[in-house]
C-alpha positions in Angstrom: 7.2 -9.9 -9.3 7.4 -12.1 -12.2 8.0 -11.4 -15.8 7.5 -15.6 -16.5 4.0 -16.5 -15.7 0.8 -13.9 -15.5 -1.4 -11.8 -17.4 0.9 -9.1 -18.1 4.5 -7.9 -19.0 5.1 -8.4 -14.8 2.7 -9.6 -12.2 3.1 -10.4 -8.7 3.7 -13.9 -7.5 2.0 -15.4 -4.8 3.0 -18.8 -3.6 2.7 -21.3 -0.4 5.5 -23.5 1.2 5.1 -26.0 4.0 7.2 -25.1 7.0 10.3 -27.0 5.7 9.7 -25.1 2.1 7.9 -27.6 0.2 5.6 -25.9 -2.4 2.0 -25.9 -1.5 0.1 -23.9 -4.3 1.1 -20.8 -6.1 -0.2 -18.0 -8.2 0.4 -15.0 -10.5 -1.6 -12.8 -10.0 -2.1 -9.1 -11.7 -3.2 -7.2 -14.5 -2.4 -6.9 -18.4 0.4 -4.3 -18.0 3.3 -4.2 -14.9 2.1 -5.0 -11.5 3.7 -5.6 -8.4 3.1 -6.5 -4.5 4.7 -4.7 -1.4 2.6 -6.4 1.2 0.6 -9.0 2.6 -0.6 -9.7 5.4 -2.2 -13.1 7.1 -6.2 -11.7 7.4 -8.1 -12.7 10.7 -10.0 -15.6 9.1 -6.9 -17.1 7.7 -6.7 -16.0 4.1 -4.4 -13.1 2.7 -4.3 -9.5 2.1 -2.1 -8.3 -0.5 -1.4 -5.2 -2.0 0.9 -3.0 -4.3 0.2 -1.6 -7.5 -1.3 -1.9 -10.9 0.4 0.1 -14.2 -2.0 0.9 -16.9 -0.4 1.3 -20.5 -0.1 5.1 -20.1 2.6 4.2 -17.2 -0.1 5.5 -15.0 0.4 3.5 -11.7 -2.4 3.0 -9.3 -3.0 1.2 -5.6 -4.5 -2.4 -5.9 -5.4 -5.2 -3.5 -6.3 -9.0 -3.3 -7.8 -10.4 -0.6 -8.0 -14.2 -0.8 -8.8 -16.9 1.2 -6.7 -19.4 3.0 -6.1 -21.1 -0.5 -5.5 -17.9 -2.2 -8.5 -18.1 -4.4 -9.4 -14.8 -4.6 -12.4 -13.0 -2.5 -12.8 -9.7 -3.2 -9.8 -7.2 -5.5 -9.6 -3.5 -6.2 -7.6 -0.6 -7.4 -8.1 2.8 -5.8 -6.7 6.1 -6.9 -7.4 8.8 -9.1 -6.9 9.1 -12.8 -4.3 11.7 -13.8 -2.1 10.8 -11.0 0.9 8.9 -12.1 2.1 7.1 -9.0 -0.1 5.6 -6.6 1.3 3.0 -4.7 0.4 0.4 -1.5 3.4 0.1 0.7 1.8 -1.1 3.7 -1.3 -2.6 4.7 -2.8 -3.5 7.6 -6.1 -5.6 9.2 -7.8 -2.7 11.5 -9.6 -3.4 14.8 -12.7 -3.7 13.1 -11.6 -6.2 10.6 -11.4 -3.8 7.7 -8.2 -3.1 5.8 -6.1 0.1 5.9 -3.4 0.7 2.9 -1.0 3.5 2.9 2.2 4.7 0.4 2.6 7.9 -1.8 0.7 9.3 -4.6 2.5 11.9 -7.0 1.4 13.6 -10.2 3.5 15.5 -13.0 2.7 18.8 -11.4 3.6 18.3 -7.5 5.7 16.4 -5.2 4.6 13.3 -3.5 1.9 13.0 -0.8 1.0 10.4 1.6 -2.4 8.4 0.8 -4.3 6.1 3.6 -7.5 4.5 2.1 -9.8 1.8 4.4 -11.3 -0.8 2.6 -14.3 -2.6 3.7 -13.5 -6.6 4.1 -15.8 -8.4 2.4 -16.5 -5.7 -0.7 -13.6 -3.8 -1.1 -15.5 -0.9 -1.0 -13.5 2.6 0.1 -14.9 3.4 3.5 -12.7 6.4 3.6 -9.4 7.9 1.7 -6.9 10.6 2.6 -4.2 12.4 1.2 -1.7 14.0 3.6 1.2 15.8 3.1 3.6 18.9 3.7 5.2 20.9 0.4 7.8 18.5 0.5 8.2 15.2 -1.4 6.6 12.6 1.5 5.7 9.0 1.1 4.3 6.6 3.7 5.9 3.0 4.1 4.9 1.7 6.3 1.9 2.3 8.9 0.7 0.4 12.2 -3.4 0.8 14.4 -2.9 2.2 18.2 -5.1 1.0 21.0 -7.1 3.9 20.9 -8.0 3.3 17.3 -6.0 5.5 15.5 -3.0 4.9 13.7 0.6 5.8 13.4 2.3 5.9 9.4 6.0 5.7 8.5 7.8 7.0 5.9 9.9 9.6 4.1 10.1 13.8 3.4 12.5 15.8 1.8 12.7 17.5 -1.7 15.2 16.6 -4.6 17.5 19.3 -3.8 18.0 18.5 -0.1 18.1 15.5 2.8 15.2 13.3 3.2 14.2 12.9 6.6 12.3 10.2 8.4 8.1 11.3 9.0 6.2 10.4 11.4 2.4 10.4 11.0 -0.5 10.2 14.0 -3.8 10.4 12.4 -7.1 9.1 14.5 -9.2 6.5 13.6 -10.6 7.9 10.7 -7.4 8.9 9.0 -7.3 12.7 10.2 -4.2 13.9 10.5 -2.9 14.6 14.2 0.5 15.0 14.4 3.3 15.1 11.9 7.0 15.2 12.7 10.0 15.0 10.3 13.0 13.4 12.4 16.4 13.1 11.1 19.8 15.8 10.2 21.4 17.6 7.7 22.4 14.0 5.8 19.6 11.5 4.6 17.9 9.8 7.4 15.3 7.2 5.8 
């Protein structure tokens, strides 16, 4: 992120280079409070996905996107999540096999641990085609998720509590974000 150019106290920054790392074109791109990018992606027409997330001034944190053409003028943007929450954040996001978008991370609130979220996203409107939340009683957070050749998809990420390890999780869901399988894969020390 940056704190020296933008609409807000941070934003994201979003810039070009040639292959030998000459500067092309560059923007700052976010909201009036903190905001900040974990992924993007090249998009199948050549422009850019990008998400993260967006604070609002009561430190309430929600999932946003940009998608942008291959100038990075902006298409279509969005934030997703729900109010009273106060983390929602894009880790990971992906271009699905029928060229919508799929973002994943962790949404918590003050009265329960972390949960994974995966929310598609139609392409051209940004429009929520479908959102889940997926989680055991444990604090879990996705980071990281990839589409399988049947169609489904397979999430990364983290599970544990504050009082003991965190373990690696692994997530099957089918192709509309059902949960299949879940496995927690690590020891008695950290594994993340």
């Amino acid at each position: 992120y940056t704190d020296s150019w933008g609409a807000g106290s941070s934003d994201f920054l979003f810039f070009k280079t040639s292959e030998d790392g000459t500067f092309e074109w560059g923007y700052a791109m976010g909201f009036s409070d903190l905001d900040g990018g974990y992924s993007i992606l090249t998009t199948n027409t050549g422009g850019y996905f990008i998400s993260g997330y967006y604070r609002d001034a009561s430190y309430d944190s929600y999932a946003f996107i940009y998608h942008t053409d291959e100038n990075g003028s902006v298409l279509n943007s969005g934030i997703y999540g729900s109010t009273g929450e106060s983390s929602q954040r894009s880790r990971s996001a992906i271009q699905a096999s029928d060229n919508n978008f799929v973002i994943f991370g962790g949404v918590s609130s003050p009265s329960s641990l972390s949960e994974i979220f995966v929310i598609k996203i139609a392409q051209w409107t940004g429009t929520t085609l479908w959102a889940r939340v997926i989680g055991t009683s444990n604090f879990d957070y996705g980071m990281s998720i990839v589409q399988r050749d049947d169609d489904g998809f397979v999430g990364t990420g983290n599970m544990g509590t504050p009082y003991n390890p965190y373990n690696m999780y692994l997530l099957y869901m089918d192709q509309d974000g059902n949960e299949e399988l879940s496995l927690a894969i690590g020891g008695s020390d950290n594994d993340l």
